[in-house]
C-alpha angles and dihedrals in degrees: 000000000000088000088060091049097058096057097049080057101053103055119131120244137201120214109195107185131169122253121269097226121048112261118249125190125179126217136191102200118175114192124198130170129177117191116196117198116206114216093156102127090042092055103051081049086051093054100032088062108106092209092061094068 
């Protein structure tokens, strides 16, 4: 019984708590996008009309 006991005793424990202060955390973020529009095929119609020029 005292055996038990001691053991019961002796299990390890985690403790898992929440930080005092607020966490910061600081980022640099450069964002850069480029959008490319294809018109291709509009645009060979475009030059291929005989009224436009």
């Amino acid at each position: 019984m005292i055996a038990l006991l001691t053991l019961i005793g002796c299990t390890p424990t985690v403790k898992i708590a929440p930080p005092d202060k607020p966490i910061v955390i600081n980022l640099n973020v450069k964002i850069e996008h480029e959008i490319r529009i294809k018109v291709d095929k509009d645009l060979d119609a475009l030059l291929t009309n005989d009224e436009l020029f």
